[in-house]
N, C-alpha and C positions, 0 to 999 in steps of 0.2 A: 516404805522406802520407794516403792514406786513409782506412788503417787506425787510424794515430795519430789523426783529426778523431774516428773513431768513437767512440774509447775516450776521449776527450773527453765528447762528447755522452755517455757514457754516465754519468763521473760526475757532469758536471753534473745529467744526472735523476736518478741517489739522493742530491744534497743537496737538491734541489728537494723530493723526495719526503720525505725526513728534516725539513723544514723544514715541510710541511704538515702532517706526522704532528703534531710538537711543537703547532704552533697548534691542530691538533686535541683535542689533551690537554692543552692551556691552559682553551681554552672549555669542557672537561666537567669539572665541579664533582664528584670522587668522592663527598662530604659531605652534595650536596644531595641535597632532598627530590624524587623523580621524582616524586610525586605533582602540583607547582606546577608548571605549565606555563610556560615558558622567557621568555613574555613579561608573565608576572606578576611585581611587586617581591613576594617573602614579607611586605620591614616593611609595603605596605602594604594595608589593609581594604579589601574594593572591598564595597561597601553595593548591593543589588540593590531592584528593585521591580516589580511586573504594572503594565501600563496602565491603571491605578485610581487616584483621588483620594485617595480615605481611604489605600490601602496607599502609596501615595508618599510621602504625609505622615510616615505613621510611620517609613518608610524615613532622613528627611530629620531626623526626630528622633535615631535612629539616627545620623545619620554626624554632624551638629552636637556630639551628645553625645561621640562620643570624638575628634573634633577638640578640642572642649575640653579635655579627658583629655590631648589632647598627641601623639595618633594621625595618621597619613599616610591620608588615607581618598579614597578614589575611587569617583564615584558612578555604576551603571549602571541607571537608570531607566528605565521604561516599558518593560518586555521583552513583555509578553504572559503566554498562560497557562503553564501549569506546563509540558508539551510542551517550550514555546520556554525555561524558564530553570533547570530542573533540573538540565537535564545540567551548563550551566556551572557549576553550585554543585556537583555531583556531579565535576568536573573541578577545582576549584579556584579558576575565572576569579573569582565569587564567592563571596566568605568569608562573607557574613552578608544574611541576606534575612530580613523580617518577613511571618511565615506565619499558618496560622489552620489549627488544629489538627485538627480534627474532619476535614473536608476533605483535608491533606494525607495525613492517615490511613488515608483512601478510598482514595486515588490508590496508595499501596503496598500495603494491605491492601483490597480492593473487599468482601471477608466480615466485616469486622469486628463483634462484637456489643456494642461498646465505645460508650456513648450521654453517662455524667455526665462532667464538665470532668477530673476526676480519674482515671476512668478508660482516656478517653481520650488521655491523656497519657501515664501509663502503656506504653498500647500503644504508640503513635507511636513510643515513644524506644527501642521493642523492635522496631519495623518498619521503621527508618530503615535505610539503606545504609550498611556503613562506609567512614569517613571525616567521618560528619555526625553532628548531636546537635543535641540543643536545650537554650535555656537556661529560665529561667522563664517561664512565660506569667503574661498579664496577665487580669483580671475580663474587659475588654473580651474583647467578641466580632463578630463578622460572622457569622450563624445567623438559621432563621427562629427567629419565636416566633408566640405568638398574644396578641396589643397589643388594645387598644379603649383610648376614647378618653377622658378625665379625669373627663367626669361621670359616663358608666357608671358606669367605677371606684367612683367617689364615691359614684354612686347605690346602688349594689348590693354595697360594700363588697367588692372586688373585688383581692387583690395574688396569687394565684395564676389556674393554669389550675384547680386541683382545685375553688378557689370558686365558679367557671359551673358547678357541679353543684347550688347554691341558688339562681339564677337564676332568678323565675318570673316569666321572660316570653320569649316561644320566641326562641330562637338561633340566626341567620344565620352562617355562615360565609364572610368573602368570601376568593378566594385567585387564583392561577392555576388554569386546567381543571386542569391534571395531579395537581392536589390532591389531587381524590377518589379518585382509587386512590394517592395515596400511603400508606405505613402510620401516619404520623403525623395523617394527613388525619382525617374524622370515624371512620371506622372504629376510628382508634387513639383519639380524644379518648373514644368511647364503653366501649372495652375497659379502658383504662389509667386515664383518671377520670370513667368514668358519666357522661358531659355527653351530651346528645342535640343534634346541630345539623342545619339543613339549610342546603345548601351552594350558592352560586352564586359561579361563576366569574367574576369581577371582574379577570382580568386585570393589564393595568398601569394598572387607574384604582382597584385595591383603597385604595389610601390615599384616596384621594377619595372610593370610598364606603363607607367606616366614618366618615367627618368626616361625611358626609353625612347618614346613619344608613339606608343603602340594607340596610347590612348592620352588626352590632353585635359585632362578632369577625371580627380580619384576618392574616392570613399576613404578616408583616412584618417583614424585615429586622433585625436588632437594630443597626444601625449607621447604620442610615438616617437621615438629619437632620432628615423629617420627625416624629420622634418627637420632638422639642425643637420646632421649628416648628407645629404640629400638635396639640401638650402631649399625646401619648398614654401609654398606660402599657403596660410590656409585663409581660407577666404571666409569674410565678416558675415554674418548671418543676421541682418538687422531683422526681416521678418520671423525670425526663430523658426523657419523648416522642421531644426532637427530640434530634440529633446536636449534641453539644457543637464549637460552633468557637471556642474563644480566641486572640487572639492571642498568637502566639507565636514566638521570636527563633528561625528555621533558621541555622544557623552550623557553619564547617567546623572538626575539632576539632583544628586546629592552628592557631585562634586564639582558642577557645572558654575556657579558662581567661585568656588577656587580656584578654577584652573585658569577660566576667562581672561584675566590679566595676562597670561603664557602663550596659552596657545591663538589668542584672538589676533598677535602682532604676527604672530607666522604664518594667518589667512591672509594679512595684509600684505604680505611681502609675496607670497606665493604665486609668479605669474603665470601663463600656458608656457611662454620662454622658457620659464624658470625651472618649471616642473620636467618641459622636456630634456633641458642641459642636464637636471638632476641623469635624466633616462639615461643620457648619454654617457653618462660617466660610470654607471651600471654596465651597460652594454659593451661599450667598448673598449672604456679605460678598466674594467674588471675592477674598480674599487668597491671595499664593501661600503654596506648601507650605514655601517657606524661612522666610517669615514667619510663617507658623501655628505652625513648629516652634520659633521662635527663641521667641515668646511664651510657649509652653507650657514649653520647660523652662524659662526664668524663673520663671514662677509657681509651678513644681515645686520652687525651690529646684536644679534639672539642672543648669544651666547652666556 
Protein backbone atom coordinates (compact mmCIF):
# COMPACT_ATOMS: atom_id res chain seq x y z
CA UNK A 1 0.00 0.00 0.00
CA UNK A 2 2.77 2.20 0.32
CA UNK A 3 4.24 1.88 -2.36
CA UNK A 4 1.00 2.12 -4.53
CA UNK A 5 0.22 5.88 -2.29
CA UNK A 6 3.68 6.77 -3.59
CA UNK A 7 3.32 6.34 -7.16
CA UNK A 8 0.35 8.12 -6.67
CA UNK A 9 1.80 11.14 -5.15
CA UNK A 10 4.05 11.08 -7.79
CA UNK A 11 1.87 11.41 -10.80
CA UNK A 12 -0.19 13.72 -9.10
CA UNK A 13 3.19 16.19 -9.00
CA UNK A 14 3.97 15.81 -12.91
CA UNK A 15 0.36 16.80 -13.71
CA UNK A 16 0.76 19.55 -11.14
CA UNK A 17 3.95 20.33 -12.73
CA UNK A 18 2.65 19.98 -16.41
CA UNK A 19 -0.12 22.28 -15.40
CA UNK A 20 2.17 25.02 -14.27
CA UNK A 21 4.41 24.64 -17.06
CA UNK A 22 1.27 25.35 -19.49
CA UNK A 23 0.26 28.56 -17.40
CA UNK A 24 3.57 29.45 -17.69
CA UNK A 25 3.64 29.40 -21.48
CA UNK A 26 0.19 30.93 -21.52
CA UNK A 27 1.43 34.22 -19.78
CA UNK A 28 4.62 34.59 -22.15
CA UNK A 29 3.63 36.36 -25.24
CA UNK A 30 6.46 34.87 -27.71
CA UNK A 31 5.43 37.98 -30.12
CA UNK A 32 5.79 40.68 -27.73
CA UNK A 33 8.03 43.26 -27.50
CA UNK A 34 10.58 42.52 -24.37
CA UNK A 35 11.46 46.02 -24.59
CA UNK A 36 7.62 47.10 -22.69
CA UNK A 37 7.69 46.22 -19.43
CA UNK A 38 4.84 43.61 -18.29
CA UNK A 39 2.87 46.15 -16.49
CA UNK A 40 2.78 48.68 -19.31
CA UNK A 41 -0.56 48.44 -21.94
CA UNK A 42 1.79 49.00 -25.50
CA UNK A 43 -1.95 50.78 -26.83
CA UNK A 44 -1.38 52.94 -24.24
CA UNK A 45 0.81 56.58 -24.19
CA UNK A 46 2.01 57.35 -20.76
CA UNK A 47 2.89 61.37 -21.15
CA UNK A 48 5.71 62.12 -18.60
CA UNK A 49 6.68 65.57 -17.07
CA UNK A 50 9.75 67.19 -14.26
CA UNK A 51 8.35 69.01 -11.32
CA UNK A 52 8.07 72.37 -13.40
CA UNK A 53 4.97 74.56 -14.37
CA UNK A 54 5.77 75.52 -17.75
CA UNK A 55 7.03 71.54 -18.65
CA UNK A 56 3.72 70.16 -17.17
CA UNK A 57 1.78 72.29 -19.07
CA UNK A 58 3.27 71.32 -22.23
CA UNK A 59 3.08 67.74 -21.05
CA UNK A 60 -0.76 68.21 -20.45
CA UNK A 61 -0.91 69.70 -24.05
CA UNK A 62 0.60 66.70 -25.10
CA UNK A 63 -1.68 64.11 -23.71
CA UNK A 64 -5.16 66.33 -24.37
CA UNK A 65 -4.03 66.44 -27.87
CA UNK A 66 -3.87 62.81 -28.61
CA UNK A 67 -6.70 61.98 -26.48
CA UNK A 68 -8.51 63.99 -28.86
CA UNK A 69 -6.83 61.92 -31.69
CA UNK A 70 -8.62 59.13 -30.02
CA UNK A 71 -5.39 57.80 -27.99
CA UNK A 72 -5.50 55.88 -24.46
CA UNK A 73 -2.99 58.19 -22.74
CA UNK A 74 -1.88 57.98 -19.03
CA UNK A 75 -0.38 60.77 -17.29
CA UNK A 76 2.98 60.58 -15.07
CA UNK A 77 3.60 64.03 -13.94
CA UNK A 78 6.00 65.76 -11.81
CA UNK A 79 8.91 63.22 -11.82
CA UNK A 80 11.76 65.34 -11.00
CA UNK A 81 15.13 65.93 -12.85
CA UNK A 82 16.41 63.90 -15.54
CA UNK A 83 18.40 61.30 -12.94
CA UNK A 84 14.71 60.36 -11.72
CA UNK A 85 12.72 60.08 -15.27
CA UNK A 86 15.05 58.89 -17.97
CA UNK A 87 15.50 55.68 -17.11
CA UNK A 88 11.67 55.06 -17.15
CA UNK A 89 11.63 56.64 -20.73
CA UNK A 90 14.79 54.63 -21.42
CA UNK A 91 12.79 51.51 -20.20
CA UNK A 92 9.56 52.01 -21.81
CA UNK A 93 7.30 53.04 -18.63
CA UNK A 94 7.24 56.33 -20.64
CA UNK A 95 6.54 56.73 -24.14
CA UNK A 96 6.67 60.60 -24.68
CA UNK A 97 8.14 63.47 -22.50
CA UNK A 98 8.40 67.22 -23.54
CA UNK A 99 12.16 67.93 -23.34
CA UNK A 100 14.39 71.07 -24.13
CA UNK A 101 16.97 70.25 -26.40
CA UNK A 102 20.19 71.89 -25.85
CA UNK A 103 20.27 70.63 -22.20
CA UNK A 104 19.28 67.07 -22.86
CA UNK A 105 22.10 67.09 -25.15
CA UNK A 106 24.49 67.98 -22.24
CA UNK A 107 23.24 65.20 -20.24
CA UNK A 108 24.34 62.61 -23.09
CA UNK A 109 26.95 64.40 -24.71
CA UNK A 110 28.73 66.77 -21.65
CA UNK A 111 31.52 67.83 -24.90
CA UNK A 112 29.27 69.04 -27.21
CA UNK A 113 30.27 71.96 -29.44
CA UNK A 114 26.76 72.12 -30.85
CA UNK A 115 25.36 75.83 -29.81
CA UNK A 116 22.50 76.98 -32.90
CA UNK A 117 18.80 75.33 -32.57
CA UNK A 118 19.80 73.43 -35.65
CA UNK A 119 22.64 72.23 -34.81
CA UNK A 120 21.85 71.13 -31.86
CA UNK A 121 19.32 69.09 -32.91
CA UNK A 122 21.16 67.58 -35.15
CA UNK A 123 23.32 66.20 -32.59
CA UNK A 124 20.75 65.15 -29.87
CA UNK A 125 19.14 62.72 -32.38
CA UNK A 126 22.83 61.23 -33.01
CA UNK A 127 23.28 61.08 -29.16
CA UNK A 128 20.15 59.67 -28.04
CA UNK A 129 20.15 55.87 -26.72
CA UNK A 130 18.42 53.48 -28.79
CA UNK A 131 15.10 52.98 -28.51
CA UNK A 132 14.43 56.88 -28.44
CA UNK A 133 14.18 59.70 -30.89
CA UNK A 134 12.70 62.97 -31.07
CA UNK A 135 10.21 64.44 -33.00
CA UNK A 136 10.10 68.18 -34.05
CA UNK A 137 10.95 70.80 -31.90
CA UNK A 138 9.23 73.88 -31.41
CA UNK A 139 10.74 78.00 -31.74
CA UNK A 140 9.82 77.92 -28.06
CA UNK A 141 12.72 77.53 -25.76
CA UNK A 142 13.81 77.47 -21.89
CA UNK A 143 17.68 79.11 -22.43
CA UNK A 144 19.35 81.95 -21.08
CA UNK A 145 19.53 84.99 -23.18
CA UNK A 146 20.37 88.42 -22.61
CA UNK A 147 16.77 90.58 -22.44
CA UNK A 148 16.67 94.35 -21.37
CA UNK A 149 13.83 96.00 -20.99
CA UNK A 150 11.30 97.75 -23.93
CA UNK A 151 12.43 101.23 -23.67
CA UNK A 152 16.26 100.44 -23.92
CA UNK A 153 15.23 98.41 -26.71
CA UNK A 154 13.24 101.34 -28.08
CA UNK A 155 15.72 103.79 -27.06
CA UNK A 156 18.82 102.43 -28.60
CA UNK A 157 17.19 100.37 -31.36
CA UNK A 158 18.07 97.34 -29.90
CA UNK A 159 16.67 93.45 -31.46
CA UNK A 160 19.97 91.77 -31.31
CA UNK A 161 22.96 90.98 -28.83
CA UNK A 162 25.42 92.09 -31.73
CA UNK A 163 23.53 95.79 -31.55
CA UNK A 164 24.84 96.60 -27.53
CA UNK A 165 27.97 96.93 -29.67
CA UNK A 166 26.40 100.70 -30.76
CA UNK A 167 25.48 101.32 -27.38
CA UNK A 168 26.87 104.55 -26.11
CA UNK A 169 26.23 104.50 -22.76
CA UNK A 170 28.33 101.90 -20.45
CA UNK A 171 26.78 98.46 -20.02
CA UNK A 172 25.88 96.57 -16.91
CA UNK A 173 25.51 93.17 -16.93
CA UNK A 174 23.22 91.66 -14.19
CA UNK A 175 23.15 87.70 -13.87
CA UNK A 176 24.01 85.17 -11.20
CA UNK A 177 27.84 85.22 -9.71
CA UNK A 178 28.63 82.19 -11.64
CA UNK A 179 28.15 84.35 -14.79
CA UNK A 180 31.48 85.80 -14.87
CA UNK A 181 33.34 82.78 -15.50
CA UNK A 182 30.87 81.49 -17.54
CA UNK A 183 31.95 81.45 -21.40
CA UNK A 184 29.04 82.99 -22.60
CA UNK A 185 29.41 85.60 -19.70
CA UNK A 186 31.15 89.06 -20.64
CA UNK A 187 34.19 87.25 -21.70
CA UNK A 188 32.11 85.56 -24.47
CA UNK A 189 29.89 88.83 -25.14
CA UNK A 190 33.30 90.73 -25.63
CA UNK A 191 35.13 87.85 -28.02
CA UNK A 192 31.94 86.80 -30.03
CA UNK A 193 30.33 90.50 -30.54
CA UNK A 194 32.76 93.20 -29.31
CA UNK A 195 30.21 94.50 -26.61
CA UNK A 196 32.17 95.62 -23.53
CA UNK A 197 30.19 95.13 -20.14
CA UNK A 198 30.73 95.17 -16.46
CA UNK A 199 29.22 92.76 -14.69
CA UNK A 200 27.36 92.61 -11.10
CA UNK A 201 25.87 89.68 -9.86
CA UNK A 202 22.31 90.24 -9.22
CA UNK A 203 21.35 86.98 -8.30
CA UNK A 204 17.74 86.09 -8.09
CA UNK A 205 16.56 89.74 -8.03
CA UNK A 206 18.33 90.22 -11.75
CA UNK A 207 14.76 90.65 -13.11
CA UNK A 208 14.05 93.31 -10.73
CA UNK A 209 17.12 95.01 -11.27
CA UNK A 210 17.10 95.44 -15.03
CA UNK A 211 13.12 96.96 -14.33
CA UNK A 212 14.90 98.93 -12.06
CA UNK A 213 17.67 100.15 -14.19
CA UNK A 214 20.28 98.89 -11.44
CA UNK A 215 21.60 97.17 -14.39
CA UNK A 216 20.73 97.64 -18.36
CA UNK A 217 21.34 93.89 -19.68
CA UNK A 218 20.12 90.63 -17.71
CA UNK A 219 20.72 86.81 -17.98
CA UNK A 220 17.25 85.77 -18.32
CA UNK A 221 15.40 82.82 -18.79
CA UNK A 222 13.62 82.80 -22.27
CA UNK A 223 10.48 81.20 -20.82
CA UNK A 224 10.21 83.30 -17.97
CA UNK A 225 6.87 85.08 -17.58
CA UNK A 226 8.23 87.96 -16.47
CA UNK A 227 9.20 88.88 -19.97
CA UNK A 228 5.46 89.36 -20.87
CA UNK A 229 4.82 90.78 -17.29
CA UNK A 230 7.73 93.07 -17.23
CA UNK A 231 7.34 93.87 -21.32
CA UNK A 232 11.08 92.91 -21.81
CA UNK A 233 12.77 92.01 -24.88
CA UNK A 234 15.01 89.29 -25.32
CA UNK A 235 17.58 89.91 -27.58
CA UNK A 236 18.25 87.60 -31.04
CA UNK A 237 21.35 85.64 -30.69
CA UNK A 238 22.41 85.08 -34.41
CA UNK A 239 26.02 83.98 -33.45
CA UNK A 240 24.41 81.30 -30.92
CA UNK A 241 26.58 82.65 -27.70
CA UNK A 242 24.35 80.74 -25.66
CA UNK A 243 23.43 76.84 -25.97
CA UNK A 244 20.26 76.32 -27.91
CA UNK A 245 17.43 74.80 -25.69
CA UNK A 246 14.03 74.29 -27.74
CA UNK A 247 11.43 72.41 -26.81
CA UNK A 248 11.32 69.29 -27.93
CA UNK A 249 8.93 66.04 -27.97
CA UNK A 250 11.48 62.95 -26.19
CA UNK A 251 9.34 59.86 -27.34
CA UNK A 252 10.04 56.08 -27.57
CA UNK A 253 10.21 55.02 -31.15
CA UNK A 254 7.59 52.40 -30.87
CA UNK A 255 5.25 54.97 -30.89
CA UNK A 256 6.98 57.82 -32.51
CA UNK A 257 5.60 57.35 -36.05
CA UNK A 258 1.77 57.45 -34.17
CA UNK A 259 2.05 60.10 -32.44
CA UNK A 260 3.92 62.37 -35.15
CA UNK A 261 0.73 63.50 -36.78
CA UNK A 262 -0.44 65.07 -33.03
CA UNK A 263 2.13 66.23 -31.39
CA UNK A 264 4.53 67.49 -34.49
CA UNK A 265 1.42 70.49 -35.30
CA UNK A 266 2.04 71.64 -31.45
CA UNK A 267 5.86 72.06 -32.20
CA UNK A 268 4.63 74.19 -34.92
CA UNK A 269 2.48 76.29 -33.11
CA UNK A 270 4.56 76.48 -30.09
CA UNK A 271 6.37 80.02 -30.05
CA UNK A 272 8.96 81.54 -27.11
CA UNK A 273 5.57 84.18 -27.02
CA UNK A 274 3.59 81.44 -26.65
CA UNK A 275 5.32 79.35 -24.29
CA UNK A 276 5.91 82.40 -22.07
CA UNK A 277 1.81 83.55 -22.09
CA UNK A 278 1.26 79.77 -21.42
CA UNK A 279 3.89 80.87 -18.10
CA UNK A 280 1.92 83.59 -17.50
CA UNK A 281 -1.23 82.27 -16.93
CA UNK A 282 0.34 79.61 -14.51
CA UNK A 283 1.90 82.23 -12.56
CA UNK A 284 -0.28 84.72 -12.20
CA UNK A 285 -3.87 83.92 -13.51
CA UNK A 286 -3.22 80.62 -11.06
CA UNK A 287 -5.07 78.54 -13.76
CA UNK A 288 -4.23 74.96 -13.80
CA UNK A 289 -2.17 73.18 -16.47
CA UNK A 290 -5.47 71.29 -17.65
CA UNK A 291 -7.09 74.38 -18.31
CA UNK A 292 -4.04 76.37 -19.75
CA UNK A 293 -3.81 73.47 -22.19
CA UNK A 294 -7.42 73.02 -23.09
CA UNK A 295 -7.42 76.88 -24.11
CA UNK A 296 -4.40 76.80 -26.07
CA UNK A 297 -5.14 73.98 -28.32
CA UNK A 298 -8.37 75.59 -28.96
CA UNK A 299 -6.97 78.70 -30.13
CA UNK A 300 -4.54 76.59 -32.03
CA UNK A 301 -7.10 75.20 -34.00
CA UNK A 302 -5.41 71.53 -31.80
CA UNK A 303 -8.14 70.69 -30.36
Amino acid sequence: MHTARTRVAAVIALIAGGVLALSGCAQSDPLADPSTPADVDPATIVVGSQAYYSNEIIAEIYAQALEGAGFTVERSFNIGQRDAYLPSIESGEITLFPEYSGNLLQFFDADTDARSPEDVYAALADALPDGLTVLDQATASDQDSYTVTRAFADEHDLTSIADLAGVDVPLTLGGPPELAERPYGPTGLKDVYGVDVSFSGTGDTTVEELVAGTVNVANVYTADPRIQTEDLVVLEDPEALFLASNVVPLVSETVADEVAGVINPISAALTPEGLVALNVKSTQDKESPADIAAAWLSENGLD
